[in-house]
C-alpha positions in Angstrom: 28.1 -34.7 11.5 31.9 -34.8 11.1 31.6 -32.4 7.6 29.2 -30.0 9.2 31.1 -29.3 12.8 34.2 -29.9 11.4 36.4 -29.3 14.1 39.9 -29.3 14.2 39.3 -33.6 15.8 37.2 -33.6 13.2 39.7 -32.9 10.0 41.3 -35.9 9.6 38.0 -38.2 9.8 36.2 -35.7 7.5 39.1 -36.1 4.3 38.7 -40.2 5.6 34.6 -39.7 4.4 34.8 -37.5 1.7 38.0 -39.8 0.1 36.1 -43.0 1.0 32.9 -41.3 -0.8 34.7 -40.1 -3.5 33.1 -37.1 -3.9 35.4 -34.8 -6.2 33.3 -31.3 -6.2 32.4 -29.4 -3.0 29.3 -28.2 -3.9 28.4 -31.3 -4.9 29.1 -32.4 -1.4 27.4 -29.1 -0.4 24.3 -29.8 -1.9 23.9 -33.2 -0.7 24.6 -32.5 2.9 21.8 -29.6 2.4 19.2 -32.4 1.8 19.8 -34.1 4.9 20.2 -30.8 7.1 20.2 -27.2 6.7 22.6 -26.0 8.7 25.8 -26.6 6.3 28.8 -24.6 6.3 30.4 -24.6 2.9 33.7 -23.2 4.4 34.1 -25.9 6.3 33.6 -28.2 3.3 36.2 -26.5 1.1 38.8 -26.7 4.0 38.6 -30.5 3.7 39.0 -30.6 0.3 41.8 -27.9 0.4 43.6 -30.1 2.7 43.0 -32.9 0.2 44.0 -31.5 -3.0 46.3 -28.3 -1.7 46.4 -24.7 -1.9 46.6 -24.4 -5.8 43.8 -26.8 -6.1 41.6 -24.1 -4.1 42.6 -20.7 -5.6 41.8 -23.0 -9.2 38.8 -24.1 -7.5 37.7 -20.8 -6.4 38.6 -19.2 -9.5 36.0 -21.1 -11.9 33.2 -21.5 -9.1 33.6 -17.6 -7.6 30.1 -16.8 -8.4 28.9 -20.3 -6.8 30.5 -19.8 -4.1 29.8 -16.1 -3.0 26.4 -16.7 -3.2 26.3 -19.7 -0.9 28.4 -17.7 1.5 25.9 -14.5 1.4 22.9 -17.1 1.6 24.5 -18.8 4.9 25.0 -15.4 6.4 21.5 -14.6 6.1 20.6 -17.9 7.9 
């Protein structure tokens, strides 16, 4: 519940989850959280792990999964 409302509260006890977890990719985090319930935000997924790992971590991130990413993001808006 904490990764998919992911308010601000929520921040700190999401990194504390995916850390303890130690889940290293976001869409693999994406994709497990889509089994249990379909109403996953990957945005809010990639903020934690941006405020994990850092800015440059991200737009490295972003870089080699653009195409995995974009098409999660058109797929949610079409929820």
């Amino acid at each position: 519940m904490k990764l998919r409302s992911i308010r601000d509260i929520d921040l700190d006890d999401s990194i504390i989850l995916v850390n303890q977890l130690k889940i290293e990719d976001p869409l693999e985090l994406y994709h497990l959280m889509c089994e249990i319930s379909p109403d996953v935000n990957l945005s809010s997924i990639l903020k934690v792990f941006t405020k994990i790992h850092g800015a440059e971590w991200f737009a490295k991130y972003y870089k080699e999964h653009a195409e995995n990413i974009l098409e999660i993001f058109n797929s949610e808006g079409r929820k």
